[in-house]
PDB file as gemmi writes it, atoms N, CA and C in Angstrom:
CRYST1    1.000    1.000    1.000  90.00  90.00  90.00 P 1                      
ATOM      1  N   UNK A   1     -10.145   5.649  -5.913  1.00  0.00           N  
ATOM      2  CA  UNK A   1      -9.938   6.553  -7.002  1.00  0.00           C  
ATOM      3  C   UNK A   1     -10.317   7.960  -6.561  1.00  0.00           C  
ATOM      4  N   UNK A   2      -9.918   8.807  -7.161  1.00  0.00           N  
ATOM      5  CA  UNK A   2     -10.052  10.352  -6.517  1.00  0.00           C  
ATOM      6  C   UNK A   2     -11.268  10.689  -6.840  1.00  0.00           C  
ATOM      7  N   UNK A   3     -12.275  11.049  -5.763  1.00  0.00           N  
ATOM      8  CA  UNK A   3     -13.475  11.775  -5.719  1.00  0.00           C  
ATOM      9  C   UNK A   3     -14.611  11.229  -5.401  1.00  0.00           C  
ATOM     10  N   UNK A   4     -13.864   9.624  -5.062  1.00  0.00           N  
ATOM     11  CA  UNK A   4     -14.826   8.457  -4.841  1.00  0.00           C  
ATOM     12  C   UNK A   4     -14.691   7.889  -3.229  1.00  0.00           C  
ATOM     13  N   UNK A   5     -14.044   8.779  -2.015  1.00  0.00           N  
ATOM     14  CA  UNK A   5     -14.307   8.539  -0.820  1.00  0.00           C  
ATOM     15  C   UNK A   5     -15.324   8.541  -0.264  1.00  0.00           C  
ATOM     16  N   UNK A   6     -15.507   7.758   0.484  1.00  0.00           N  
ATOM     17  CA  UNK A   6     -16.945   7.964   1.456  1.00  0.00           C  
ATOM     18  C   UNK A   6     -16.387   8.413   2.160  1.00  0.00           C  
ATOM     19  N   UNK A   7     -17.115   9.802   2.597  1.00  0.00           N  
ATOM     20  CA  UNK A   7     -17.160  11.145   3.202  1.00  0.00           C  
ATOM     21  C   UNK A   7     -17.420  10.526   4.697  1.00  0.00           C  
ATOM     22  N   UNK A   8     -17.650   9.648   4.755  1.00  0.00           N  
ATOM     23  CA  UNK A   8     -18.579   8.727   6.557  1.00  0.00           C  
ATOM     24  C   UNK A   8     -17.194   8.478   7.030  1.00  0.00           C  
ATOM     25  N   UNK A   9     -16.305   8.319   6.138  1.00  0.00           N  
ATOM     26  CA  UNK A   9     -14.690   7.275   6.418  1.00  0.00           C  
ATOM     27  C   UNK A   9     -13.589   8.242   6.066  1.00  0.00           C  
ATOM     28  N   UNK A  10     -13.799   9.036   5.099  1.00  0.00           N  
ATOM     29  CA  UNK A  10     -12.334   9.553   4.851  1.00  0.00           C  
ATOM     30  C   UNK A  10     -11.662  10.366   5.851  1.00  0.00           C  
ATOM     31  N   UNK A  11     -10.476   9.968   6.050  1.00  0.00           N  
ATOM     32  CA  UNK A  11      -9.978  10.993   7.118  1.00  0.00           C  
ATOM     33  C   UNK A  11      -8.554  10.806   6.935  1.00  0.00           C  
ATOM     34  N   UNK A  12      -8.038  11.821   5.759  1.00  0.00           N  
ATOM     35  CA  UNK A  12      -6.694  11.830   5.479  1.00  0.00           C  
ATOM     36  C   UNK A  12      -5.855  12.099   6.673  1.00  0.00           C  
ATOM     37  N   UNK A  13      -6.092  12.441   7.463  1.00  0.00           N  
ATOM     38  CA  UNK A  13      -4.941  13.172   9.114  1.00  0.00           C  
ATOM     39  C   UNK A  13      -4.838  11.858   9.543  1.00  0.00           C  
ATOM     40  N   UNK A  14      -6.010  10.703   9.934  1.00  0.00           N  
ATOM     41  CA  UNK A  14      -5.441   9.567  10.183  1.00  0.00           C  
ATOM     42  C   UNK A  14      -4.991   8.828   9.359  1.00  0.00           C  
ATOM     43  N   UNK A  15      -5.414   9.045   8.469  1.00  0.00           N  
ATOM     44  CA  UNK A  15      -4.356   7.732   7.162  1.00  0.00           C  
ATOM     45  C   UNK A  15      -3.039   7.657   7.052  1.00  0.00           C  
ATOM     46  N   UNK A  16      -2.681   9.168   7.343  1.00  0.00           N  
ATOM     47  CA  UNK A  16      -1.334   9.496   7.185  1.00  0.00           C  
ATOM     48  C   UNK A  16      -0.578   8.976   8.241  1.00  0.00           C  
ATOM     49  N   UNK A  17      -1.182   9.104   9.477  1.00  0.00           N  
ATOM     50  CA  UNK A  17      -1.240   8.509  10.580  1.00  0.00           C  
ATOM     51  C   UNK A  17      -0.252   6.590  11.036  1.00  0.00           C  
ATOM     52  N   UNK A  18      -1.647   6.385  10.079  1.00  0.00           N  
ATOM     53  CA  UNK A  18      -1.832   4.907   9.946  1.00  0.00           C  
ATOM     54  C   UNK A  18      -0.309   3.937   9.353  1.00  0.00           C  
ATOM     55  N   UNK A  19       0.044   4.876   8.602  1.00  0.00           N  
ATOM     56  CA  UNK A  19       0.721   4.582   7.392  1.00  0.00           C  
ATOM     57  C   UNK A  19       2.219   4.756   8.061  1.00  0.00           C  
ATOM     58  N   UNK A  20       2.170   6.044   8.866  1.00  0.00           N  
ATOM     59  CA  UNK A  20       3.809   6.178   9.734  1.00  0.00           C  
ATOM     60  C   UNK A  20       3.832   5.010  11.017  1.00  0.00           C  
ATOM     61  N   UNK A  21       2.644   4.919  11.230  1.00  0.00           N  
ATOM     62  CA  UNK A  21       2.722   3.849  12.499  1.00  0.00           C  
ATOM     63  C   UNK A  21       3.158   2.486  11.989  1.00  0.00           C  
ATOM     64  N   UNK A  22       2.126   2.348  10.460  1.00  0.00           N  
ATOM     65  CA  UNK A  22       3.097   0.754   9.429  1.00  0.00           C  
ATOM     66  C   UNK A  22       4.281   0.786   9.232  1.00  0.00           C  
ATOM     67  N   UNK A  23       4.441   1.690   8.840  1.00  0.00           N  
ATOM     68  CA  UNK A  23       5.924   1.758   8.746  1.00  0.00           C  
ATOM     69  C   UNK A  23       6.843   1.658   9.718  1.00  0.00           C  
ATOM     70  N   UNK A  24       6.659   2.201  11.189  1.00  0.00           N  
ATOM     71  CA  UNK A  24       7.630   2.349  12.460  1.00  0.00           C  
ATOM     72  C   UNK A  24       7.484   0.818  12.609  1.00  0.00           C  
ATOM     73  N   UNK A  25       6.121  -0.578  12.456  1.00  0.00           N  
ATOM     74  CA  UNK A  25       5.800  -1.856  12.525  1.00  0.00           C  
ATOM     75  C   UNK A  25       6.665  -2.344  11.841  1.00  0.00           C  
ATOM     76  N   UNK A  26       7.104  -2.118  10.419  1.00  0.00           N  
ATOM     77  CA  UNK A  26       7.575  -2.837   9.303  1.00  0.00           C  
ATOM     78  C   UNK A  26       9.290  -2.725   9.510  1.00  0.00           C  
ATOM     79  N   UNK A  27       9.296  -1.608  10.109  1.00  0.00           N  
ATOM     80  CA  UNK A  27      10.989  -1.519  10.726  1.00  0.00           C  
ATOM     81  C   UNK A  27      11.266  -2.199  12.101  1.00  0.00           C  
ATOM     82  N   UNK A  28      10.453  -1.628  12.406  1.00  0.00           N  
ATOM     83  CA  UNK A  28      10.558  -3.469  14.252  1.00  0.00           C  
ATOM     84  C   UNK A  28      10.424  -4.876  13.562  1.00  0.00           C  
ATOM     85  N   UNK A  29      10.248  -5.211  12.387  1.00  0.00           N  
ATOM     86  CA  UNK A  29       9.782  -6.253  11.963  1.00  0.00           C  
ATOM     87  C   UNK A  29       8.096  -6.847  12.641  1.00  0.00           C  
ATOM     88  N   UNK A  30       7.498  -6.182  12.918  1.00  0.00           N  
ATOM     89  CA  UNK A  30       6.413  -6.470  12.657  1.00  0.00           C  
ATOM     90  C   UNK A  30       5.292  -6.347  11.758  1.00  0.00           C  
ATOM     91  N   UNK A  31       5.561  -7.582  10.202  1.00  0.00           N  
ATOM     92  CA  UNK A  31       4.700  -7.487   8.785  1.00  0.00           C  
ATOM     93  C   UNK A  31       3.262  -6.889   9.634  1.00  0.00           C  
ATOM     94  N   UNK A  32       2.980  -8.256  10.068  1.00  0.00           N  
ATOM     95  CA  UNK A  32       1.021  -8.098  10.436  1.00  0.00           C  
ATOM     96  C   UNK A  32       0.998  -7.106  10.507  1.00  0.00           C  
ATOM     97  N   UNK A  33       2.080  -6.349  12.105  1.00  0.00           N  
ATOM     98  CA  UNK A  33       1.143  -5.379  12.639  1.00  0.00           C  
ATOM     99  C   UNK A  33       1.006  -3.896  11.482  1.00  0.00           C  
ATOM    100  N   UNK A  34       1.951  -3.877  10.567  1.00  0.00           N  
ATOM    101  CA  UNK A  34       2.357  -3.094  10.100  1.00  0.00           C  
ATOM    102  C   UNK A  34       1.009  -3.123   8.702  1.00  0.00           C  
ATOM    103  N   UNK A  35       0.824  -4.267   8.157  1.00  0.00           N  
ATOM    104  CA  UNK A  35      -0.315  -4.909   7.120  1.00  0.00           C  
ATOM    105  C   UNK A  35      -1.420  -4.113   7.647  1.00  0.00           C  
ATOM    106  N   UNK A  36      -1.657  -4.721   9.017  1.00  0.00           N  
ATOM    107  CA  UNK A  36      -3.512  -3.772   9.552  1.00  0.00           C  
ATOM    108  C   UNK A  36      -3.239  -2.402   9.573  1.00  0.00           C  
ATOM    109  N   UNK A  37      -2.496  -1.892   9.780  1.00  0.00           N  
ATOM    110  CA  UNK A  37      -2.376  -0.146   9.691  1.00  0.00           C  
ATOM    111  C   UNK A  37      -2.203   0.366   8.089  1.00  0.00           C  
ATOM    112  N   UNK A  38      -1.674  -0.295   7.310  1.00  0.00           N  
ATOM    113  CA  UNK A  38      -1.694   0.282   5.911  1.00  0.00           C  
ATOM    114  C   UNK A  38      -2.762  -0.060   5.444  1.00  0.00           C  
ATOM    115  N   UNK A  39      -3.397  -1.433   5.718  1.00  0.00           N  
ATOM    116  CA  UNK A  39      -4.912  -1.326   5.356  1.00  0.00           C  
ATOM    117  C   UNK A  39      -5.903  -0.766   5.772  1.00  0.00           C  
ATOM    118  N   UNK A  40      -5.669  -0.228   7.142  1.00  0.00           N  
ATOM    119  CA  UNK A  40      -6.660   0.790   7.937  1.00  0.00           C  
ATOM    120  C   UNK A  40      -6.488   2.498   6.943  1.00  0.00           C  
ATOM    121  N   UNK A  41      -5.017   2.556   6.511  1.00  0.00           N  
ATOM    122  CA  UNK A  41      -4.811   3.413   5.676  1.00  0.00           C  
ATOM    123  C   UNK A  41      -5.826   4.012   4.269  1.00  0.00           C  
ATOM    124  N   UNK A  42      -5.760   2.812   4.166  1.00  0.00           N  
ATOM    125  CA  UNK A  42      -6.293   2.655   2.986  1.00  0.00           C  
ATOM    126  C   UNK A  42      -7.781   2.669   2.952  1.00  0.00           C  
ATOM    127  N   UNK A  43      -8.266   2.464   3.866  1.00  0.00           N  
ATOM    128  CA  UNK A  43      -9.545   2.340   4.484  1.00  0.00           C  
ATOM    129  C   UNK A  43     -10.454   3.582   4.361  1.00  0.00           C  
ATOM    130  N   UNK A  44      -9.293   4.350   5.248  1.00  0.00           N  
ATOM    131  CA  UNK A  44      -9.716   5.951   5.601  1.00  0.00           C  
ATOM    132  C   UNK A  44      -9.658   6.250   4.525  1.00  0.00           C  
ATOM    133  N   UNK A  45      -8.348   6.510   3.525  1.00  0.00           N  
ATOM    134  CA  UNK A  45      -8.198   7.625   2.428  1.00  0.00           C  
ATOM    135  C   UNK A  45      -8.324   6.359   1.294  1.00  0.00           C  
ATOM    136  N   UNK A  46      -9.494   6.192   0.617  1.00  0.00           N  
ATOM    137  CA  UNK A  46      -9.219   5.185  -0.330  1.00  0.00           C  
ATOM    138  C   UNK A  46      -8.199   5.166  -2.198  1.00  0.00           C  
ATOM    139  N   UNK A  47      -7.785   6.481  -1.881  1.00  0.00           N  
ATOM    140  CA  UNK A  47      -7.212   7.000  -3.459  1.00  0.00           C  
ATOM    141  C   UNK A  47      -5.885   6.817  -2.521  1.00  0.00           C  
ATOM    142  N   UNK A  48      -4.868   6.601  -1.854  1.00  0.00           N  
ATOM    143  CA  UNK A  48      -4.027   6.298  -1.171  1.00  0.00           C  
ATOM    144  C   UNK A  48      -2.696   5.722  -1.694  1.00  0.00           C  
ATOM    145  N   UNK A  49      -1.776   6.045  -2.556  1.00  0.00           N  
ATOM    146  CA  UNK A  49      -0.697   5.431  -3.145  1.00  0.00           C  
ATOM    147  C   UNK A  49       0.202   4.572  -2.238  1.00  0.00           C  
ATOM    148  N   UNK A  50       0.483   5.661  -1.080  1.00  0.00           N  
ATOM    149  CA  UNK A  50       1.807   4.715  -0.474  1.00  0.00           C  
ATOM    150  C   UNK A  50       1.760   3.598  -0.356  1.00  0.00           C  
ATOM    151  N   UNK A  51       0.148   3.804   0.637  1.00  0.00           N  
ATOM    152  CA  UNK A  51       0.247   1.994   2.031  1.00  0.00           C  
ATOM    153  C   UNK A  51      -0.031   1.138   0.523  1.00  0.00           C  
ATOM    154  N   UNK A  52      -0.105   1.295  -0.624  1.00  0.00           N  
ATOM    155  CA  UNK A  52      -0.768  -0.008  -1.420  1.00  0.00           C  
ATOM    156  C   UNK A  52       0.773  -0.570  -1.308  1.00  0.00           C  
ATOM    157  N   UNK A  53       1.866   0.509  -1.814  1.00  0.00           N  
ATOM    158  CA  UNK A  53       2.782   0.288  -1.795  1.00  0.00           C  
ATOM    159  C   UNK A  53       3.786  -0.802  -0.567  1.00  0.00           C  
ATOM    160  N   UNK A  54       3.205   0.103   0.230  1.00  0.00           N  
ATOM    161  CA  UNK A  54       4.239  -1.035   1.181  1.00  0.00           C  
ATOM    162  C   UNK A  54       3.013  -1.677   1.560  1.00  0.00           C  
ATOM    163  N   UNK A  55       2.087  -2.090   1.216  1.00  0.00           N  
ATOM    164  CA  UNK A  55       1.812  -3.339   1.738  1.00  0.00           C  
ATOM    165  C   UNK A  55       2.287  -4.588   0.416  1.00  0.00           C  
ATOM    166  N   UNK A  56       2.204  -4.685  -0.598  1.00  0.00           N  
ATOM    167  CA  UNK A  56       2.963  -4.667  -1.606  1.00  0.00           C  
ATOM    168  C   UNK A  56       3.980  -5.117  -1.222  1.00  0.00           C  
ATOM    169  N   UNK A  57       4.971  -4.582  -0.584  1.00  0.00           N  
ATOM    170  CA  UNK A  57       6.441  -4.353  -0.248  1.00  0.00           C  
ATOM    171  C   UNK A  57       6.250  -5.698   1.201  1.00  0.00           C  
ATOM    172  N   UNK A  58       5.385  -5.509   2.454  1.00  0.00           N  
ATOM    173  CA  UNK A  58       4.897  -6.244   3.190  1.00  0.00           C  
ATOM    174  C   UNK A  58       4.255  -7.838   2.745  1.00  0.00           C  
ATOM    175  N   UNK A  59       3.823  -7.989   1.471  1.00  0.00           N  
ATOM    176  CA  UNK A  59       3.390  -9.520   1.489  1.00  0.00           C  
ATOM    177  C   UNK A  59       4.422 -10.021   0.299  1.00  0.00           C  
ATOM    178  N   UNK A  60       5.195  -9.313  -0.437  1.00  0.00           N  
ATOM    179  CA  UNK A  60       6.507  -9.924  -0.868  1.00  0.00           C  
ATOM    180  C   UNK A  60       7.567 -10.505  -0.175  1.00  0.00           C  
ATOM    181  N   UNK A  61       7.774  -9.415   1.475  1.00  0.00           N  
ATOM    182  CA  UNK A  61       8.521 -10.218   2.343  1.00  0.00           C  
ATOM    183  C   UNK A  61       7.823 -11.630   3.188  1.00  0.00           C  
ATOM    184  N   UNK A  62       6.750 -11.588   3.402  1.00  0.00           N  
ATOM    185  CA  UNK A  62       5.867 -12.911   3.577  1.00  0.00           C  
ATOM    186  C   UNK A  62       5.836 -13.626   2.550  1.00  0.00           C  
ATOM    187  N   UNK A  63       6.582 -13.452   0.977  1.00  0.00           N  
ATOM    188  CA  UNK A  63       6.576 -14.292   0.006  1.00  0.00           C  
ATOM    189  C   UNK A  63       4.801 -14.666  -0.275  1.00  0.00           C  
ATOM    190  N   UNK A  64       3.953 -13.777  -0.249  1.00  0.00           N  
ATOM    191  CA  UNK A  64       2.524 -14.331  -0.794  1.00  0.00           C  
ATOM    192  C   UNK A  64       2.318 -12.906  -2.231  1.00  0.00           C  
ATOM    193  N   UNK A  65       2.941 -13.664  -2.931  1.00  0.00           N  
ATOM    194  CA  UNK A  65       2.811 -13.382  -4.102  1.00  0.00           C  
ATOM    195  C   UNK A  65       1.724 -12.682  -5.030  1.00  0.00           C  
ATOM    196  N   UNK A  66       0.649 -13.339  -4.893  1.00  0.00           N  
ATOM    197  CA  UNK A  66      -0.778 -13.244  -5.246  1.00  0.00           C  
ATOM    198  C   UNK A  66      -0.780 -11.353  -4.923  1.00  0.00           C  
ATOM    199  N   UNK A  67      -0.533 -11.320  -3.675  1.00  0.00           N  
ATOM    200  CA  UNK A  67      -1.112 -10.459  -2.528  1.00  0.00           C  
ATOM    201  C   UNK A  67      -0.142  -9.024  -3.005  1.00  0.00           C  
ATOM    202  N   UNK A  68       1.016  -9.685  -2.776  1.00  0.00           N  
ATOM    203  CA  UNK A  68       2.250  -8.393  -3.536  1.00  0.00           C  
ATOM    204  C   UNK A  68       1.526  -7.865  -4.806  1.00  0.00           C  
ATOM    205  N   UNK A  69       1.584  -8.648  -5.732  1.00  0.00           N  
ATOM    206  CA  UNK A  69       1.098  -8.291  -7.025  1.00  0.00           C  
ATOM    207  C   UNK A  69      -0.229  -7.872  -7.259  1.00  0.00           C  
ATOM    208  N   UNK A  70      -1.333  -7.829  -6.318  1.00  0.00           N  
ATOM    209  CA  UNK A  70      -2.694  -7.076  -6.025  1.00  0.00           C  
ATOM    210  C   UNK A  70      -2.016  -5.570  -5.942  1.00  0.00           C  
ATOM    211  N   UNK A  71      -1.459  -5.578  -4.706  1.00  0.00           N  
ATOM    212  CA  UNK A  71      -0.945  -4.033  -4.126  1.00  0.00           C  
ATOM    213  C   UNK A  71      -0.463  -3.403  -4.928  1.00  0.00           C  
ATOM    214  N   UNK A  72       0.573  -4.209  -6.013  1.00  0.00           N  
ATOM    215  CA  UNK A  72       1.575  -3.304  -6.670  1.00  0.00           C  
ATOM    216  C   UNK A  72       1.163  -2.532  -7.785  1.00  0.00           C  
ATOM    217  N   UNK A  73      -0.151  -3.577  -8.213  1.00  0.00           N  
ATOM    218  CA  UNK A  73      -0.688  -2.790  -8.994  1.00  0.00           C  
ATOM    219  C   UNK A  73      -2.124  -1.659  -8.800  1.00  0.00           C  
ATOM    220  N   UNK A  74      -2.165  -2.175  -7.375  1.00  0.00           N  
ATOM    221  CA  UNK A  74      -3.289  -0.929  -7.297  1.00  0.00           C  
ATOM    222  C   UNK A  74      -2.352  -0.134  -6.923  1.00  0.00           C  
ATOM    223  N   UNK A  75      -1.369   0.588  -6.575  1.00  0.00           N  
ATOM    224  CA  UNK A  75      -0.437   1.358  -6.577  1.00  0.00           C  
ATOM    225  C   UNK A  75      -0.238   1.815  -7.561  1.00  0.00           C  
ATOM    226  N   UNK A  76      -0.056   1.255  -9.146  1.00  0.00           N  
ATOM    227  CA  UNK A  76       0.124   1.872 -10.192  1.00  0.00           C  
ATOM    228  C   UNK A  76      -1.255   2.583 -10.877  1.00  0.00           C  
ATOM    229  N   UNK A  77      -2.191   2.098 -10.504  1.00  0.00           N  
ATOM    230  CA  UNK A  77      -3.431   2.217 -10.655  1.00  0.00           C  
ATOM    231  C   UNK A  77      -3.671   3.299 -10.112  1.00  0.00           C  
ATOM    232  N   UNK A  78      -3.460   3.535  -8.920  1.00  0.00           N  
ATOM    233  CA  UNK A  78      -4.338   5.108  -7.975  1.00  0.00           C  
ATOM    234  C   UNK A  78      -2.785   5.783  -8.570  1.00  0.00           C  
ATOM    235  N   UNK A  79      -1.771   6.178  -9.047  1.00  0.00           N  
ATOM    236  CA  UNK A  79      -0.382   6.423  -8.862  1.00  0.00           C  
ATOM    237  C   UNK A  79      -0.437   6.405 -10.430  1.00  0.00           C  
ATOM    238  N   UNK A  80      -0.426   7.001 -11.225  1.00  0.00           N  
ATOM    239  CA  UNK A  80      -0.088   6.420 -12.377  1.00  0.00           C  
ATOM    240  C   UNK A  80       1.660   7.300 -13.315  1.00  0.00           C  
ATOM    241  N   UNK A  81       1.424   8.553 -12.464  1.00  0.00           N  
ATOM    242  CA  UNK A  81       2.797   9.020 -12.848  1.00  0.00           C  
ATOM    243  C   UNK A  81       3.610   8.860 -11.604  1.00  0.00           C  
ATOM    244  N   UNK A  82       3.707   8.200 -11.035  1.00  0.00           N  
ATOM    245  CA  UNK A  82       4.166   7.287  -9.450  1.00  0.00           C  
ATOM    246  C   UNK A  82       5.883   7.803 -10.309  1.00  0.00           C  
ATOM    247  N   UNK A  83       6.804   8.620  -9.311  1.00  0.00           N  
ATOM    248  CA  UNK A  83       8.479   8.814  -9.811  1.00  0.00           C  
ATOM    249  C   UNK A  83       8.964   6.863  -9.842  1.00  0.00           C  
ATOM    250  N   UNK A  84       8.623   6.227  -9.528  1.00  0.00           N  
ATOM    251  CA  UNK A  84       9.244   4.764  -9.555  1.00  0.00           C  
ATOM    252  C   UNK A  84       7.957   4.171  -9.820  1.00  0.00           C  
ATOM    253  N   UNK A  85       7.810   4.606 -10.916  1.00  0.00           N  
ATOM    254  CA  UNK A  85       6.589   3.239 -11.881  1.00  0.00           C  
ATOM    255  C   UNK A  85       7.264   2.316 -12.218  1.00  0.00           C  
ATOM    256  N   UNK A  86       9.183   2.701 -13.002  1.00  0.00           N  
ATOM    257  CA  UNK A  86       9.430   1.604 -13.593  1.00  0.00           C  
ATOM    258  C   UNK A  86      10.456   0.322 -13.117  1.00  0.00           C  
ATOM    259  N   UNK A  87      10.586   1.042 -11.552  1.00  0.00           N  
ATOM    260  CA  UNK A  87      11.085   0.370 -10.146  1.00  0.00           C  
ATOM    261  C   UNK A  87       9.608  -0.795  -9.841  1.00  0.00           C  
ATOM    262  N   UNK A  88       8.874  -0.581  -9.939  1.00  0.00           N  
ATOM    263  CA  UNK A  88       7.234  -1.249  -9.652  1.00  0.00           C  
ATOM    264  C   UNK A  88       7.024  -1.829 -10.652  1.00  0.00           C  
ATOM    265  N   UNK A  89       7.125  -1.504 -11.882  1.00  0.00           N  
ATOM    266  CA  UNK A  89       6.556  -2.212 -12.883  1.00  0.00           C  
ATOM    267  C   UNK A  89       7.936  -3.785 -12.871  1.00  0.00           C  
ATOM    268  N   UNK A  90       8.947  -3.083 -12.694  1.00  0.00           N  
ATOM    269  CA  UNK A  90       9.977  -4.693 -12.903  1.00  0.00           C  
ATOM    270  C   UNK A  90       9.504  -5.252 -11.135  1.00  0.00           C  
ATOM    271  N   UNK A  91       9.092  -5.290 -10.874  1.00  0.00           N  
ATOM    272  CA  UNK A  91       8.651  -6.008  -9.538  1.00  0.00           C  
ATOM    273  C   UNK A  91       7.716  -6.679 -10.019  1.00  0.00           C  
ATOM    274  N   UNK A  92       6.984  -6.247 -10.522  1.00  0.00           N  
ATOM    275  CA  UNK A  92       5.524  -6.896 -10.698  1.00  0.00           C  
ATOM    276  C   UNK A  92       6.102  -7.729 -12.305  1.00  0.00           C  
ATOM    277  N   UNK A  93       6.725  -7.352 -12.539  1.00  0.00           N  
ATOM    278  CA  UNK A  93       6.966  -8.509 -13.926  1.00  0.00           C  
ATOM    279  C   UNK A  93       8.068  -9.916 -13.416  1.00  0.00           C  
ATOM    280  N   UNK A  94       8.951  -9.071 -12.103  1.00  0.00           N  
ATOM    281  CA  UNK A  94       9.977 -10.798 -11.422  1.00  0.00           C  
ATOM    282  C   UNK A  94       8.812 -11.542 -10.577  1.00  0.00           C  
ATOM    283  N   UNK A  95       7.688 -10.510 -10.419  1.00  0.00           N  
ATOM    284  CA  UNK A  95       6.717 -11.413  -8.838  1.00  0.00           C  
ATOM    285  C   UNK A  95       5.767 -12.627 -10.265  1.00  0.00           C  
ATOM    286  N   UNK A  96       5.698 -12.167 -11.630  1.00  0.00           N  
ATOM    287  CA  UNK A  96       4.900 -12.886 -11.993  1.00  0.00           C  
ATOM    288  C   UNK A  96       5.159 -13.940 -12.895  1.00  0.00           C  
ATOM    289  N   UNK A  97       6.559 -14.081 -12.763  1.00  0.00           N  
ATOM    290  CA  UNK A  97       7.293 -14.453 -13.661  1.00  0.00           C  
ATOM    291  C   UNK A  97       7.449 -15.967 -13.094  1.00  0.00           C  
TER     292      UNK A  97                                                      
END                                                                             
């Protein structure tokens, strides 16, 4: 949540980082490798919208459900005027359905 980083960890230059390297993973098709870098993302910058997002996006294509629907909604959660809330919100209502 915003204002609640630990200052020991935050380091938005690598998160951002983290998050283009998941992504270049998630287009080679590599989920995992692509999973530990958006969570390293997330790590660094903890108020972080995207990586919740595609990791989200990452354990729906692994079909672990549970895991999609964690992300999607901490995505809406740190994100709350997110331009595709209501692209996310029907995700999270077919993942729970």
């Amino acid at each position: 949540m915003p204002g609640t980083e630990d200052k020991s960890t935050y380091d938005p230059f690598h998160a951002q980082q983290d998050v283009e390297v998941g992504e270049f993973y998630l287009h080679r098709g590599d989920i995992d490798g692509a999973i530990a870098r958006f969570e390293d993302a997330i790590r660094l910058r903890d108020n972080f919208a995207q990586p919740r997002l595609l990791l989200g996006q990452c354990y729906e294509k692994k079909h672990q459900t549970a895991k999609a629907l964690k992300y999607y909604r901490e995505y809406l959660k740190v994100f709350p005027d997110a331009p595709d809330r209501k692209k996310v919100e029907k995700k999270i209502e077919k993942l729970s359905s």
